[in-house]
BAFI-3210 file (N, C-alpha, C; in Angstrom, 3 decimals, decimal comma, padded with zeros to 6 digits):
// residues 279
n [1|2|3|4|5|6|7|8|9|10|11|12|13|14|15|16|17|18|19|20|21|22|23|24|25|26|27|28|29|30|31|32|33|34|35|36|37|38|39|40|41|42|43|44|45|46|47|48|49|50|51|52|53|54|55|56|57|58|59|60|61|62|63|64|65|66|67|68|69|70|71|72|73|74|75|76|77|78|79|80|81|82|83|84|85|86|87|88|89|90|91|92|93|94|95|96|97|98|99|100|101|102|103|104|105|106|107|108|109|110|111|112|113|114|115|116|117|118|119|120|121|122|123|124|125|126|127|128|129|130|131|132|133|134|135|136|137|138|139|140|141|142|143|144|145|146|147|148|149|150|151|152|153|154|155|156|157|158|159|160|161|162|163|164|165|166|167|168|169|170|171|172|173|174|175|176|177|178|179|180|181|182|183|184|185|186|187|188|189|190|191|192|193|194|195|196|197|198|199|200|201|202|203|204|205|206|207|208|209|210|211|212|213|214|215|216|217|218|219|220|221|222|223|224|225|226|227|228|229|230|231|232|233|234|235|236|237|238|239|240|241|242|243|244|245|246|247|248|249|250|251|252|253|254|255|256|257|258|259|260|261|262|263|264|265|266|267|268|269|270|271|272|273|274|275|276|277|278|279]
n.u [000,850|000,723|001,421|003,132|004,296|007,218|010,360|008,976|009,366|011,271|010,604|008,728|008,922|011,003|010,288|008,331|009,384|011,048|009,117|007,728|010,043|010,246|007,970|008,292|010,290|009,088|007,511|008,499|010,932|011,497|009,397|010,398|009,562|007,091|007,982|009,063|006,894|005,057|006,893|007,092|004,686|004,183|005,974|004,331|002,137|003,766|004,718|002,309|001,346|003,255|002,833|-000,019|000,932|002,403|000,908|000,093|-002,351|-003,645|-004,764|-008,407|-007,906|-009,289|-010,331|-011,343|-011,853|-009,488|-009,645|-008,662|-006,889|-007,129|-004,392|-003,414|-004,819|-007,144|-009,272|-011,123|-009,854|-010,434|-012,084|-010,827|-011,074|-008,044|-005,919|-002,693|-000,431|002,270|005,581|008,512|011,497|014,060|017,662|018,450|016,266|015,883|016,418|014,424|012,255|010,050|009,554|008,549|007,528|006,603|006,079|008,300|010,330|008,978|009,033|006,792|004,953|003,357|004,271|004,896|003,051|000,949|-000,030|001,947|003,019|006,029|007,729|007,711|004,697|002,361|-000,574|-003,795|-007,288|-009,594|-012,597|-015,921|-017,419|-014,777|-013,748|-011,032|-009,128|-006,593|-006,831|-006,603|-007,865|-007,452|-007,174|-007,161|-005,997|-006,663|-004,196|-004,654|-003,165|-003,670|-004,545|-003,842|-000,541|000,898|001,845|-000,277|000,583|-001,201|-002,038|-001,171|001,859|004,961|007,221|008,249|009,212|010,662|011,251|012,327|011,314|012,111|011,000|012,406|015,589|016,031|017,068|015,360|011,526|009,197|007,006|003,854|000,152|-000,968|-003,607|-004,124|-004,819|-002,659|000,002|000,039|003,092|005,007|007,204|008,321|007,561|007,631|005,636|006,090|003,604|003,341|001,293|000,752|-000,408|000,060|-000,362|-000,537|-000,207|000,147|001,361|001,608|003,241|002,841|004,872|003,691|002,722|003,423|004,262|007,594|009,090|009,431|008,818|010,393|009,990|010,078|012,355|012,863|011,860|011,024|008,302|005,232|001,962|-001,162|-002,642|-000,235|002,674|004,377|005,599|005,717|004,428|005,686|003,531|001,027|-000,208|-000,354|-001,843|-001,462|-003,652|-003,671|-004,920|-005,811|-008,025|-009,564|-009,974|-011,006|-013,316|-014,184|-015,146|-015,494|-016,310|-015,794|-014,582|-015,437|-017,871|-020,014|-021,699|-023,833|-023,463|-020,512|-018,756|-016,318|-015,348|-015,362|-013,953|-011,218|-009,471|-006,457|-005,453|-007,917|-009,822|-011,490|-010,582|-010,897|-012,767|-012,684|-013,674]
n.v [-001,202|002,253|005,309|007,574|009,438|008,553|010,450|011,571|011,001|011,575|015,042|015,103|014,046|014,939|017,905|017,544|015,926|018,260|019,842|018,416|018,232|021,279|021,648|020,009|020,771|023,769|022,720|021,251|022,414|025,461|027,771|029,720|032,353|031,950|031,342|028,808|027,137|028,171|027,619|025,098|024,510|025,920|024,020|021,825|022,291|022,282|020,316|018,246|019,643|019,129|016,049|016,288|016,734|015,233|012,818|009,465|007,219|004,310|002,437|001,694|-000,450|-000,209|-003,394|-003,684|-004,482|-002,679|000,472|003,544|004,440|007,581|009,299|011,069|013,105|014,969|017,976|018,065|019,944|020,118|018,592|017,490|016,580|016,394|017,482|016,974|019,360|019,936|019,397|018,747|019,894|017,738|017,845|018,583|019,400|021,881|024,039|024,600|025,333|026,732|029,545|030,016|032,450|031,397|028,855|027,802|026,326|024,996|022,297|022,793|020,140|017,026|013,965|011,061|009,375|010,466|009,194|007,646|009,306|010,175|011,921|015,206|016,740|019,459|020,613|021,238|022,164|020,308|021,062|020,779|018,133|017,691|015,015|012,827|009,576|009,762|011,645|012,748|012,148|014,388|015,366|017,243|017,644|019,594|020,037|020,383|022,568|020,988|018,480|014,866|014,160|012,302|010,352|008,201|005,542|005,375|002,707|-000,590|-001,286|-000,841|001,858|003,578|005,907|008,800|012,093|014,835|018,602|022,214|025,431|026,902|027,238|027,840|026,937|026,054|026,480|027,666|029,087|028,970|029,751|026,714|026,303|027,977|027,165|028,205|026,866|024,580|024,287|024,820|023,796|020,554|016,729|014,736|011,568|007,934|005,477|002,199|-000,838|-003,747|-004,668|-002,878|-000,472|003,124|005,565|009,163|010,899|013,721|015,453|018,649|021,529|024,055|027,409|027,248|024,689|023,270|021,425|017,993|014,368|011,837|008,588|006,169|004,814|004,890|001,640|000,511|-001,788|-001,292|-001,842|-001,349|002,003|001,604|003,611|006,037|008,900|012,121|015,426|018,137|020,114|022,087|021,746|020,171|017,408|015,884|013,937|012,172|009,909|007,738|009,086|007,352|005,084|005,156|006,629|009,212|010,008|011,374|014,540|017,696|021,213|022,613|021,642|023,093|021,899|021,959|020,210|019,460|021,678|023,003|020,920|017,650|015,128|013,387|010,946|008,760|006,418|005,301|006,779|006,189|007,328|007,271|004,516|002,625|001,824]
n.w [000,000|-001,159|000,496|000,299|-002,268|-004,088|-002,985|-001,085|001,670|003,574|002,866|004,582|006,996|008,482|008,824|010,245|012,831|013,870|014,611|016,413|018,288|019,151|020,458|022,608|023,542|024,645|026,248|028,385|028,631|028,058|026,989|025,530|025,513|023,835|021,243|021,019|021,176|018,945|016,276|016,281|015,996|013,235|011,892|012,062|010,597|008,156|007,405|007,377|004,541|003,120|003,169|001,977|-000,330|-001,192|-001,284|-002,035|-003,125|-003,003|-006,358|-007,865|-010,579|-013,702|-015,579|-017,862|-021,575|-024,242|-023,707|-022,205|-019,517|-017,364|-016,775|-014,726|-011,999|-011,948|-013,025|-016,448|-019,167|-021,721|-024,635|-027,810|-031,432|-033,052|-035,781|-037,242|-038,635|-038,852|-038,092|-035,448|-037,113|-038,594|-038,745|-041,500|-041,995|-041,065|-042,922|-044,232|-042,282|-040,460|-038,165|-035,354|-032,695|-029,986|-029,713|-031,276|-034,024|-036,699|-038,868|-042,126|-042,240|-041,470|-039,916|-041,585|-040,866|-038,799|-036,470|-035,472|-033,816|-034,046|-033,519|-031,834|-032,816|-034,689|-033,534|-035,053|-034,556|-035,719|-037,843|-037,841|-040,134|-041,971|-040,936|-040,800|-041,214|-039,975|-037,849|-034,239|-030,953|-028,490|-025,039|-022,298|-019,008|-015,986|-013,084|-010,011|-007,217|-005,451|-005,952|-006,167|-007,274|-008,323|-011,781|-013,711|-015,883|-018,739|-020,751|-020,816|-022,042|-023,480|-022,951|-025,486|-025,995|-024,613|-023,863|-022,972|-023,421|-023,878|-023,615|-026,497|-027,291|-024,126|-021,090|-018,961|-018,617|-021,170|-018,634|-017,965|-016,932|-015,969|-016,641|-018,670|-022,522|-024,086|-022,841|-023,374|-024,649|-022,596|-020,279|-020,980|-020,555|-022,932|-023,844|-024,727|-025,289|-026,244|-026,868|-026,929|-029,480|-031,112|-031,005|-029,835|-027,425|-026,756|-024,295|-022,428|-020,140|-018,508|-017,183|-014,975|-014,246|-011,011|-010,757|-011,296|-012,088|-013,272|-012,645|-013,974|-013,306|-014,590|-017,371|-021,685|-022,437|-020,464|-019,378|-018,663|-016,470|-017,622|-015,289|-013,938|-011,537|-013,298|-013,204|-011,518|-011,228|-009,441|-007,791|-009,193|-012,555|-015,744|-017,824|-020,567|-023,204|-026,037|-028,763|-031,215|-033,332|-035,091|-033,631|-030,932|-028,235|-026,812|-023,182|-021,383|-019,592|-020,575|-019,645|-021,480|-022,652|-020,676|-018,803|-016,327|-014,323|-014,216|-013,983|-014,257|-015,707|-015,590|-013,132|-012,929|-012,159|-012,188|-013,129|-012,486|-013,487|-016,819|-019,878|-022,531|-024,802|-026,573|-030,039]
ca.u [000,000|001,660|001,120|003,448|004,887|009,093|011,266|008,089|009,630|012,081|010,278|007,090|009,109|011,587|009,349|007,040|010,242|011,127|007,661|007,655|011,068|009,706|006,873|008,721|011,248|008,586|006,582|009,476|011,891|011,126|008,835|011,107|008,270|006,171|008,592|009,239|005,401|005,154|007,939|006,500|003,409|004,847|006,665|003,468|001,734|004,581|004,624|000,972|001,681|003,931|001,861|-001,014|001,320|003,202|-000,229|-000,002|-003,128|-003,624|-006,198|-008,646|-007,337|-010,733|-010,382|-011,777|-010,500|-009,691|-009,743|-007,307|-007,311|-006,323|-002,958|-003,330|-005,935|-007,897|-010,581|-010,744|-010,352|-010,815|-011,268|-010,886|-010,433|-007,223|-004,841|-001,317|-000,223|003,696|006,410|009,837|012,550|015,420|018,803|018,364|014,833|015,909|016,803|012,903|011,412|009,612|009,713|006,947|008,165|005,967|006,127|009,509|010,357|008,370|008,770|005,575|004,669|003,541|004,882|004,141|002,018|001,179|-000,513|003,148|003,714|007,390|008,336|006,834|003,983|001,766|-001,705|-005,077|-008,731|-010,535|-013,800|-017,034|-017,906|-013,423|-012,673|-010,274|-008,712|-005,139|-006,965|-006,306|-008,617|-006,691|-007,646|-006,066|-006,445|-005,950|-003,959|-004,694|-002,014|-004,017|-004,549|-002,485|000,138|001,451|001,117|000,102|000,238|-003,245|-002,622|-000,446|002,477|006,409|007,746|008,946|009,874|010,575|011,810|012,246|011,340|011,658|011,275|013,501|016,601|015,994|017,130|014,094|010,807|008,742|005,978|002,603|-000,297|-001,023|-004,798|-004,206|-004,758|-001,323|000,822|000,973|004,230|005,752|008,304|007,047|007,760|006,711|005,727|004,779|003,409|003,255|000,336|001,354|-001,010|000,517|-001,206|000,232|-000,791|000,841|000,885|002,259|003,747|003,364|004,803|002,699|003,313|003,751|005,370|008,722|010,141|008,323|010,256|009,960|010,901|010,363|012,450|012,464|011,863|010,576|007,236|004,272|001,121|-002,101|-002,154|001,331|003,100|005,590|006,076|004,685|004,463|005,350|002,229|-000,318|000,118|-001,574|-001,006|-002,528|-003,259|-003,698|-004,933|-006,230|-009,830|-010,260|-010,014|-011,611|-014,116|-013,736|-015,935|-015,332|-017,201|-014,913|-014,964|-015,890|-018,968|-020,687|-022,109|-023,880|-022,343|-019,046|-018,529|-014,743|-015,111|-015,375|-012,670|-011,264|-008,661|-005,107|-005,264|-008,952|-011,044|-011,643|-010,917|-011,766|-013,395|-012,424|-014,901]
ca.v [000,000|003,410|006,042|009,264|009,173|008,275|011,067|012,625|010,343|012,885|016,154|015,403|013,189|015,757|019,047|016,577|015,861|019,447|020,350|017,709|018,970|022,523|021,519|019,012|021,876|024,158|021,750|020,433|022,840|026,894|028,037|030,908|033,654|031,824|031,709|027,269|026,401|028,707|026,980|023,791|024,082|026,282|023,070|020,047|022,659|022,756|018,516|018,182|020,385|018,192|014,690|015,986|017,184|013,575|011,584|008,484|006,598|003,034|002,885|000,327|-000,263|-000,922|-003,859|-003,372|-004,295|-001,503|001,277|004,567|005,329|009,037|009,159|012,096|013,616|016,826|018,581|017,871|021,026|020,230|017,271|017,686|016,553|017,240|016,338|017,573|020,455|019,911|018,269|019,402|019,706|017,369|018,847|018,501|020,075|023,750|025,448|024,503|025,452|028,488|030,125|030,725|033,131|031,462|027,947|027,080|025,813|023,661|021,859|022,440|019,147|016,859|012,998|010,535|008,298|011,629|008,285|006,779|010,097|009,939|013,035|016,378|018,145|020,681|020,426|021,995|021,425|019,416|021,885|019,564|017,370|017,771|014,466|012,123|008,489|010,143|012,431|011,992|012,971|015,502|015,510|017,944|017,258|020,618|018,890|021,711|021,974|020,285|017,024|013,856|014,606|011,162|010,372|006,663|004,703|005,437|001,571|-001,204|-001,198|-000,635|003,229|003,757|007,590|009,467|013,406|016,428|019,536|023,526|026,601|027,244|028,286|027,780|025,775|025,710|027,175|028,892|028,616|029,833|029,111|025,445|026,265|028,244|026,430|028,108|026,170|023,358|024,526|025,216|022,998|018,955|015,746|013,842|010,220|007,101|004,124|001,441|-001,207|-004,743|-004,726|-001,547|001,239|004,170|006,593|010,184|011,966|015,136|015,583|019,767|022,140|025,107|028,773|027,048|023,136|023,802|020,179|017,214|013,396|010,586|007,504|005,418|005,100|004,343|000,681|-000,010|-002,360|-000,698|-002,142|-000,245|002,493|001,806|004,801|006,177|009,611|012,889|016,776|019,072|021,521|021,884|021,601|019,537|016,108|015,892|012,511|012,094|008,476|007,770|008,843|006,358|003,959|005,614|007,746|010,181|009,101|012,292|015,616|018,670|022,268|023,672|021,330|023,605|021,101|022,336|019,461|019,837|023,188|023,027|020,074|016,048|015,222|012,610|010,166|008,761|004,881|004,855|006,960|006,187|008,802|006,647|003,669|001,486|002,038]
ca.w [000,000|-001,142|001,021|000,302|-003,277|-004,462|-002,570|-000,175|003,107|003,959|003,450|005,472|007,950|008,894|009,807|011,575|014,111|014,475|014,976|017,523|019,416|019,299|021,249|023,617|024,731|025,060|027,243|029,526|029,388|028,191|025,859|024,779|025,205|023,181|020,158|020,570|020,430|017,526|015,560|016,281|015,279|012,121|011,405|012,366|009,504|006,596|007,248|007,015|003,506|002,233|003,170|001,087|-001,715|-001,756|-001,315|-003,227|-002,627|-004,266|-006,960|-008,192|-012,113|-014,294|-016,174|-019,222|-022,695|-024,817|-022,841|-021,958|-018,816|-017,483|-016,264|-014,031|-011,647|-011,936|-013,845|-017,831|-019,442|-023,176|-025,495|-028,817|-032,006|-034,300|-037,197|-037,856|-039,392|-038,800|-036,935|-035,373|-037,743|-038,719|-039,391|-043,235|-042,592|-040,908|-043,876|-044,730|-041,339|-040,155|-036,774|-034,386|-031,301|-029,156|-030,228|-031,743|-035,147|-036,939|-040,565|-042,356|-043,103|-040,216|-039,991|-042,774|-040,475|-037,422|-035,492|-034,755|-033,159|-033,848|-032,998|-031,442|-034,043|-034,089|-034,030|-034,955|-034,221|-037,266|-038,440|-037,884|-041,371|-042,464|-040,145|-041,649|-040,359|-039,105|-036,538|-033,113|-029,994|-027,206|-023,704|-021,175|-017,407|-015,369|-011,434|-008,941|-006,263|-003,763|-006,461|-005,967|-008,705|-009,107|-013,288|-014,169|-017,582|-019,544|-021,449|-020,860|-022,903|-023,815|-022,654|-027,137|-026,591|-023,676|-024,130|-022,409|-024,043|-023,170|-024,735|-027,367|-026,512|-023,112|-019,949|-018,462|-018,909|-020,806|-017,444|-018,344|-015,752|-016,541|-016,998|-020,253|-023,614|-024,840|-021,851|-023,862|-025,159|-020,907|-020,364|-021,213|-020,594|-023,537|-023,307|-025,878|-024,529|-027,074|-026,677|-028,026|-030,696|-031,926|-030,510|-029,317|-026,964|-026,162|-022,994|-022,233|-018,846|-019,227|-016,000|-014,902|-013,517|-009,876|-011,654|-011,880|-011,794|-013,702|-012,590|-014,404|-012,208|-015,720|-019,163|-022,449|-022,970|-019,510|-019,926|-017,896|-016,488|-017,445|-013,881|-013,350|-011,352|-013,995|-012,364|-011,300|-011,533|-008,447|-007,688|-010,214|-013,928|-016,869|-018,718|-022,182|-023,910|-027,763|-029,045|-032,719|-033,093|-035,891|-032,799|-029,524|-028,702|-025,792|-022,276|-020,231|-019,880|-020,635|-018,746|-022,913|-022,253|-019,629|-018,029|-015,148|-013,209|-014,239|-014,422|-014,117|-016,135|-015,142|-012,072|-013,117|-011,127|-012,247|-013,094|-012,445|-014,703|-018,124|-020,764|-023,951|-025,287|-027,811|-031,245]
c.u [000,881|000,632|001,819|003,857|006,643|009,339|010,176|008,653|010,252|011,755|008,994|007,974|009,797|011,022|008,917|008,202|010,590|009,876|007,621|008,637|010,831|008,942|007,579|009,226|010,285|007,480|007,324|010,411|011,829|010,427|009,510|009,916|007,194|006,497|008,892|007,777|004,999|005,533|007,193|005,109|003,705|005,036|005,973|002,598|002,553|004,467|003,386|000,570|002,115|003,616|000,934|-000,379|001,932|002,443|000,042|-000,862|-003,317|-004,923|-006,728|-008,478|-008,813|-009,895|-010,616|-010,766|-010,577|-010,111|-008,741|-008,021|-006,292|-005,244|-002,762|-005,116|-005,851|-009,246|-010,167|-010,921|-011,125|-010,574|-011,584|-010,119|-009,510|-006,579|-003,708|-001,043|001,344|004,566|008,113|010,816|013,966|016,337|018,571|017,530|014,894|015,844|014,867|011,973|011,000|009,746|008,838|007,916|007,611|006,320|007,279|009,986|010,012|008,494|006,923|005,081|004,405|004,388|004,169|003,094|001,888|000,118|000,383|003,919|005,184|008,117|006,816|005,984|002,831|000,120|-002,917|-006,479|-008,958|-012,002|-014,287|-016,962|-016,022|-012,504|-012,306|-009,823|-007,581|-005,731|-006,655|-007,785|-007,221|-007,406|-006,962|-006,890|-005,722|-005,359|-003,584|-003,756|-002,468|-004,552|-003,651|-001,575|001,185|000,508|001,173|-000,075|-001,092|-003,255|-001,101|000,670|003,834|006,354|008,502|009,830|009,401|011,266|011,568|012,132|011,399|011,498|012,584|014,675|017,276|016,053|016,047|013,020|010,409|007,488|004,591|001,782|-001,109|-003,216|-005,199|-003,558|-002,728|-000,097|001,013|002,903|005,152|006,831|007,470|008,064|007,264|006,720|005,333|004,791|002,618|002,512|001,083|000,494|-000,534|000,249|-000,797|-000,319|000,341|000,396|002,228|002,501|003,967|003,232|003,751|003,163|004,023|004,785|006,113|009,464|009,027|009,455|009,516|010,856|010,923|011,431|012,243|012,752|011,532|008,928|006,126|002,930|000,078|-002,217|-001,027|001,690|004,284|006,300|005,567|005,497|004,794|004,509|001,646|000,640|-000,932|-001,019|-002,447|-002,105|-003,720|-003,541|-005,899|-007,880|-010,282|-010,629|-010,652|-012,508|-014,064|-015,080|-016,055|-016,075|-015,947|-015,512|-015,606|-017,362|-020,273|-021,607|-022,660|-023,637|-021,487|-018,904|-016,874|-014,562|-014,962|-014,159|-012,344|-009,937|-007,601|-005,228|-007,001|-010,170|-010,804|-011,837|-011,685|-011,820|-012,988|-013,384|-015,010]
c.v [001,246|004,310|007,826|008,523|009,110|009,666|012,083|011,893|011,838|014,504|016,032|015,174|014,611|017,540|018,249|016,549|016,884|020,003|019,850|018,427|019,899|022,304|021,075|019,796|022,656|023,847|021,474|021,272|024,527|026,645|029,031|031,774|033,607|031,241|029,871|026,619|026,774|027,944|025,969|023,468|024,317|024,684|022,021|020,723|022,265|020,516|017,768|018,232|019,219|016,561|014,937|016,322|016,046|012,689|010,871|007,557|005,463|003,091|001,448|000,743|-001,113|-001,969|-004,203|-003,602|-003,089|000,202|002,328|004,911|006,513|008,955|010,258|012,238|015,231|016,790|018,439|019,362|021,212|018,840|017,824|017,001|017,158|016,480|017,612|018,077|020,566|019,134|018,819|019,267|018,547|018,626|019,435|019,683|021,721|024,545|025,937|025,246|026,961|028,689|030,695|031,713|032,406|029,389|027,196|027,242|024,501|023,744|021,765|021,335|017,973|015,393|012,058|009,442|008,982|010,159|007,817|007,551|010,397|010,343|014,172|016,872|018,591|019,760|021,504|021,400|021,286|019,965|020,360|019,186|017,461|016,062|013,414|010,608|008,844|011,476|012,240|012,937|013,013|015,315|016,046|017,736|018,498|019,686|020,273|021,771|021,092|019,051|016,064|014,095|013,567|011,339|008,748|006,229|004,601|004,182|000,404|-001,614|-000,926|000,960|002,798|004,813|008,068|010,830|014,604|017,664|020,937|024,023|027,191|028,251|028,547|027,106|025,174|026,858|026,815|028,085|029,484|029,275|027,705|025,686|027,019|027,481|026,876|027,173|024,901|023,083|025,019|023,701|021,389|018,062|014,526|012,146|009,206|005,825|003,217|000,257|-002,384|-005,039|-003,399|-000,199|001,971|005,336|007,531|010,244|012,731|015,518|017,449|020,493|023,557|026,453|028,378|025,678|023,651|022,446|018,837|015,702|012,307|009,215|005,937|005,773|004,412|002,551|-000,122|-000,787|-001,846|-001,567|-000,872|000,693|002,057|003,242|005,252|007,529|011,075|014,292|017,630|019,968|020,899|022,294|020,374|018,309|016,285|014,857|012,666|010,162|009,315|007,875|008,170|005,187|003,925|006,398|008,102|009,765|010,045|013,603|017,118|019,843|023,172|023,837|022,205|023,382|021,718|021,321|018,958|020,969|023,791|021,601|018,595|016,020|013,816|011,967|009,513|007,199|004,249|005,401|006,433|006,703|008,200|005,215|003,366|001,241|000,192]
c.w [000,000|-000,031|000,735|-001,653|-003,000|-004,032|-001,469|001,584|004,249|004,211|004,252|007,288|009,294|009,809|010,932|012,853|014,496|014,994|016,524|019,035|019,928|020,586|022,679|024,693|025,164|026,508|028,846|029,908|029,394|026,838|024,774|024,802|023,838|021,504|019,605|020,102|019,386|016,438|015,453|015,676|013,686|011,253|010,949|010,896|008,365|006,443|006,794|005,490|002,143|002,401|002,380|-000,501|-002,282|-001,662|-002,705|-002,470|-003,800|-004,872|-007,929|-009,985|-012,665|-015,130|-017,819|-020,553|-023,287|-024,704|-022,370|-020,807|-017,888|-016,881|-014,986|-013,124|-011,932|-012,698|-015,257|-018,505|-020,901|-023,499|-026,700|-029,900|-033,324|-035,271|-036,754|-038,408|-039,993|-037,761|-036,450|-036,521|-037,363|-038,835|-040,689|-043,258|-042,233|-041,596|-044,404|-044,034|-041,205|-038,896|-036,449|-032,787|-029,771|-028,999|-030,893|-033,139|-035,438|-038,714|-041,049|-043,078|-042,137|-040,131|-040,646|-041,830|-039,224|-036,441|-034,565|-033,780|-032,934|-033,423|-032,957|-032,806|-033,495|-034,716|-034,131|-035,096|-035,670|-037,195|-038,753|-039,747|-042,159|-041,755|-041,204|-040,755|-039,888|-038,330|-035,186|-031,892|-028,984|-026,157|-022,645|-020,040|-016,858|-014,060|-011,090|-007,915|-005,626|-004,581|-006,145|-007,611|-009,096|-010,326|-013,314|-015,881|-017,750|-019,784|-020,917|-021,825|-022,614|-024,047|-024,138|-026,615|-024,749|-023,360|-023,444|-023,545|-023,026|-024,375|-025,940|-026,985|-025,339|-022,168|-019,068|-018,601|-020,728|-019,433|-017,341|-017,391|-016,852|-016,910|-018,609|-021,319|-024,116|-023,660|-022,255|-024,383|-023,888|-021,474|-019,856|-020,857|-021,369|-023,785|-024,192|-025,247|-025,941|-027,021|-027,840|-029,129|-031,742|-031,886|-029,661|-028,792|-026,719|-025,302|-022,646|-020,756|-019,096|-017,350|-015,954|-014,262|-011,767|-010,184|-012,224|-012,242|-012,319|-013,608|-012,999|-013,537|-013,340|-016,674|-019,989|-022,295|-021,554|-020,154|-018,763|-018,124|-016,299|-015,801|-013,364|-012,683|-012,578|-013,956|-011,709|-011,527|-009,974|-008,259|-008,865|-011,305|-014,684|-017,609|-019,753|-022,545|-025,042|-027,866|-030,413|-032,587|-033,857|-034,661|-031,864|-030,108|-027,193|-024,604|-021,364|-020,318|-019,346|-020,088|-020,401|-022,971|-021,544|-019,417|-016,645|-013,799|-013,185|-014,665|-014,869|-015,251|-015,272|-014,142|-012,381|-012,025|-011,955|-011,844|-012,939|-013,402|-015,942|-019,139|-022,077|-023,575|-026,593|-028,886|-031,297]
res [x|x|x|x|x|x|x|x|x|x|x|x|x|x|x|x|x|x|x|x|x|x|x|x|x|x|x|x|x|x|x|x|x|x|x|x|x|x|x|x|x|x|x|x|x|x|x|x|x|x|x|x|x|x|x|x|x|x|x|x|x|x|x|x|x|x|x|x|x|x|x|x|x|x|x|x|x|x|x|x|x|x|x|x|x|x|x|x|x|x|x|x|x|x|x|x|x|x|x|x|x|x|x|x|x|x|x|x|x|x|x|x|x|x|x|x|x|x|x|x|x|x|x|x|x|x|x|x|x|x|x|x|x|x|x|x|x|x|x|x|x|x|x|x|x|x|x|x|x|x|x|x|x|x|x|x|x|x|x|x|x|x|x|x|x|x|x|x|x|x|x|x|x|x|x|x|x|x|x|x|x|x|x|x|x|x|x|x|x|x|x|x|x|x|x|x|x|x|x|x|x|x|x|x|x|x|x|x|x|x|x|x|x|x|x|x|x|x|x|x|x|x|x|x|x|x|x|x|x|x|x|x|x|x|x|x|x|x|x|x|x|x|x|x|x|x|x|x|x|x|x|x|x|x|x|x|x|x|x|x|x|x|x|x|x|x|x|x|x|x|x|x|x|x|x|x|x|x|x]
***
């Protein structure tokens, strides 16, 4: 049975015993004018802090064949579907590429099969009655600070691709607040989980104005069971999944929706909800 998440032992454990001492001396031996019970409590708070920020609670994994389920908790902000517009540049391909200020450089042209996800591309929403069989459905999950921010495996499968991205140019960053649509492009952790029949899901490990630090405790070519832990986000930030919409069909109720009972959008759970369905 997990209880804190991989590296939370240490910061909860540690206040909690100063908290404790604080108190002890104050109790037994001086309070210091008030200044040790202070501390101590100060301290039984910041431990408390960091137990609900390292919660790792075990979760029941649905069964189901054919099935993605969400890798993250929070509120869904958007599903949608898209196609490919472009894809990062090779070497060869720079002289070709264009430059976005915001966004990078991208070859206009996206990847000859944008399902196998091979590399990073760009996407845009697919205008109702335009859909095609290389679309994919999107699904962003906002994780509020106060969510569990372990990330698990949406499908059972072989870790293909596992990549860090930032902002161009840049060591870390850019850090936009993880609830705006443009924050897909913050600093990512992108992920492909390979499904032995051949099916390939993305997910986007993306940091947020407060997610400065995103750890993967997987790599490539590790074999993952569907809700596996494979690693998490500090504070709040967003994971986005992308599967083939010739194949799924989306199961969740988005914040676009306005749903008057999801208003924020569906809450979904991390190894236990179910974003898609298998056509």
């Amino acid at each position: 049975m997990a209880l804190l998440a991989q590296g939370g032992f240490l910061p909860v454990i540690t206040p909690a015993l100063m908290g404790t001492g604080f108190i002890l001396v104050s109790w037994f031996v001086d309070p210091l004018y008030g200044i040790a019970p202070a501390l101590g409590i100060l301290m039984l708070m910041l431990s408390a802090f960091f137990a609900n920020f390292w919660r790792d609670p075990d979760r029941p994994i649905p069964r189901d064949e054919g099935i993605v389920v969400s890798p993250a908790d929070g509120h869904v902000m958007f599903v949608k579907r898209e196609r490919a517009t472009g894809r990062r540049p090779s070497k060869d391909e720079l002289s070709k590429s264009v430059e976005d200020e915001h966004t990078g450089t991208w070859f206009e042209q996206p990847c000859a099969d944008p399902l196998t996800f091979e590399t990073e591309q760009r996407w845009e929403a697919v205008p109702e009655g335009e859909e095609s069989e290389i679309d994919v459905w999107r699904t962003a999950v906002f994780m509020s600070p106060l969510d569990v921010h372990v990330n698990r495996s949406p499908i059972e499968g072989l870790i293909t691709r596992m990549e860090h991205r930032t902002g161009k140019g840049q060591r870390r960053g850019p850090f936009l607040p993880a609830f705006r649509k443009e924050s897909e492009y913050n600093e990512r952790v992108r992920t492909l989980f390979k499904r032995e029949d051949g099916l390939i899901v993305e997910v986007n490990q993306i940091s947020g104005a407060l997610a400065r630090t995103i750890i993967p405790w997987t790599s490539e070519g590790d074999e993952m069971r569907r809700g596996q832990r494979f690693g998490m986000i500090r504070l709040g930030s967003r994971v986005d999944v992308r599967v083939p919409a010739n194949k799924f069909t989306p199961c969740v109720i988005s914040a676009e929706e306005n749903n008057k009972q999801h208003p924020k959008g569906e809450f979904v759970k991390a190894g236990s909800t179910i974003l898609y369905r298998g056509i």
